[in-house]
N, C-alpha and C positions, 0 to 999 in steps of 0.2 A: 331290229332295234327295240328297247326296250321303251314300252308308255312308262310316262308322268300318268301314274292312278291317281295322283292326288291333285291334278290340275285336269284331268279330264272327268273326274267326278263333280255331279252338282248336285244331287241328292243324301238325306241325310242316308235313306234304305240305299244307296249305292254305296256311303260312304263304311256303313256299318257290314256290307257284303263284305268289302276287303279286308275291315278290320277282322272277320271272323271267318275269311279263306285266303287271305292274300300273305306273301310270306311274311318273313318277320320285319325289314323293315320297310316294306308298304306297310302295311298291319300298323307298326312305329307310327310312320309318317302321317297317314290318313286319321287315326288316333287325335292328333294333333290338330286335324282340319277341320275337328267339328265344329269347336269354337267359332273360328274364322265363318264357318258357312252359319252358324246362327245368328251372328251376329250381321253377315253381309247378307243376309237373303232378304227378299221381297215377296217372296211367294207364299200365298199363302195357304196352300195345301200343304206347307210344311210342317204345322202342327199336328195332322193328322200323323205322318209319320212317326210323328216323336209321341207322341200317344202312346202307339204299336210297338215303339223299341220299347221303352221305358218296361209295360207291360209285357210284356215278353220277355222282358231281362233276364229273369231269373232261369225259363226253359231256357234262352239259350246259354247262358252261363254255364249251366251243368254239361252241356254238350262240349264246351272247351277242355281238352287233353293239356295244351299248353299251356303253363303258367305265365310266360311273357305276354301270350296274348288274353291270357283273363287280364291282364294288368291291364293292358289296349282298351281291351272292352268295358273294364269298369271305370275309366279314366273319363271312358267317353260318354258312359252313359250318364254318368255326376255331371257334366256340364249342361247335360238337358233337362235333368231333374225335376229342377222347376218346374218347369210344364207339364209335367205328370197329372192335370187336369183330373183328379181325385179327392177333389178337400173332403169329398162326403166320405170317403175313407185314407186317411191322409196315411196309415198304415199299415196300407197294402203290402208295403214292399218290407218290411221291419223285418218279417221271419229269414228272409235274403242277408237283408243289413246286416242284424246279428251274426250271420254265417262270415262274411265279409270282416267282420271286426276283428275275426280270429285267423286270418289270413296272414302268412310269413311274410307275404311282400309289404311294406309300409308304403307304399302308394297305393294299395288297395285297404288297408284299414283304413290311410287319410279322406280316401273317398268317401268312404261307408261313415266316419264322422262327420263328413260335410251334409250328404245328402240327411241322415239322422238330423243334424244342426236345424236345415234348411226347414225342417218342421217344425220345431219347437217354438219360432217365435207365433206362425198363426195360433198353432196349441196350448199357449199362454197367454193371449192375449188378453181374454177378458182377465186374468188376473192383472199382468201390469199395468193394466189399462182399466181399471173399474169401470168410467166414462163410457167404456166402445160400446155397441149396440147389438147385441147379439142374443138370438136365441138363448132362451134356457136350456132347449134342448139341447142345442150344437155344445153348448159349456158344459152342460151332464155330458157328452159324448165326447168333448175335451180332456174333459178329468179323468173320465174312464181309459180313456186312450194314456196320459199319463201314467197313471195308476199302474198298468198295465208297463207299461217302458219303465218304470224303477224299477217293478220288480224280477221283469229279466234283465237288466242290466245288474244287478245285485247277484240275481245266480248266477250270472257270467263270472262278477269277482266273485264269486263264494269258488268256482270252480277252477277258477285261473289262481287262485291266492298261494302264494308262497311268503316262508316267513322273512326273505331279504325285503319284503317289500315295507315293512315293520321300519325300519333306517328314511324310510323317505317322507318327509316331511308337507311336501309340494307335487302336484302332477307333475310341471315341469321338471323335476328333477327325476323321474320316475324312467327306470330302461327303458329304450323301445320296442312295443310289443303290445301284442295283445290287451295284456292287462291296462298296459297305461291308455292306448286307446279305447278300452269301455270308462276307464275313469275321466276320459277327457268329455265322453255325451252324458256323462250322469254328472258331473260337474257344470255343464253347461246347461242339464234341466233344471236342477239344485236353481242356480241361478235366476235364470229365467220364471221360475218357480215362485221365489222369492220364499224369504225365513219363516214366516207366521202358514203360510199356505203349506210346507215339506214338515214343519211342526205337527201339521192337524193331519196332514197323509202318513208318516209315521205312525200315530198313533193308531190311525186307526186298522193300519198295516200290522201294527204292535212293533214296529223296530223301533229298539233304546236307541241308537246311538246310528251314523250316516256311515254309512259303507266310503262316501268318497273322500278323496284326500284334496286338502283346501289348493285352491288357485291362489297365490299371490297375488 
């Protein structure tokens, strides 16, 4: 008789064993359970695990042959994200990310936009927020880390640009695909950003004019 994997696992490291050996839909199913066990857990050695995925993501991603189950994998690791307990390098994982944005499956670029997102508001803060109280340094290491995130997000479009893309006026109306999901985290730093602050990084970048296409 075949076990319930997904009702006889209670950890996050048991749950991520099957997503990344178990067939395709346990791998599906337990995928699915991470949520459910983050949110219902009590225990509190459970962050250490998710520390360990998190960090580890990327070796074990490469190890993945199967495309169904990279989708598993990055499904699940976006939901623990968060806790990636790194603000002193909040990106760590960007060189991954990037790699992720350009992924055929659109549940795996929508991840890699999320967990990308899930940064940007600590990494702006002291601008939206003149008021907050923050190191000088951590804001020099803010901006640097911005800095850094426009301008590979910029060679991504320089590299993915095709001339249909000239007709679209709005992200949202933008094909699905690559390209539109780098414009969707650079539209969303842009934002977060705010106009007078991507004014004075332009310039000092020397770009005339914004690589991204407006949000409605």
């Amino acid at each position: 008789m075949k076990t319930n994997k997904t009702t006889a696992t209670k950890t996050f490291t048991e749950l991520f064993k099957v997503i990344l050996t178990g067939d395709k839909e346990d791998s599906r199913k337990v995928a699915r359970e991470v949520r459910k066990l983050l949110y219902s857990s009590h225990n509190g050695g459970k962050y250490d695990d998710i520390k360990k995925i998190i960090e580890n993501a990327p070796d074990e991603y490469v190890k993945i042959a199967e495309e169904w189950r990279q989708e598993n994998f990055v499904m699940a690791v976006s939901v623990l994200y968060f806790l990636h307990d790194k603000e002193s390098r909040p990106d760590f994982l960007f060189p991954w990310l990037f790699h992720l944005l350009q992924h055929e499956k659109g549940n795996i670029r929508y991840a890699a936009v999320r967990m990308l997102g899930n940064e940007l508001g600590p990494l702006t803060v002291h601008i939206r927020c003149p008021d907050y109280k923050q190191s000088k340094l951590k804001s020099e290491r803010s901006d640097f880390i911005l800095q850094n995130l426009y301008i590979a997000l910029n060679n991504l479009l320089v590299d993915l640009w095709e001339p249909k893309y000239k007709k679209y006026k709005y992200v949202s109306s933008l094909p699905s695909g690559s390209y539109k999901s780098i414009q969707m985290v650079l539209s969303r730093l842009e934002y977060d950003c705010e106009e007078q602050y991507m004014i004075k990084l332009r310039q000092k970048l020397n770009i005339c004019s914004p690589a991204s296409i407006p949000v409605p």
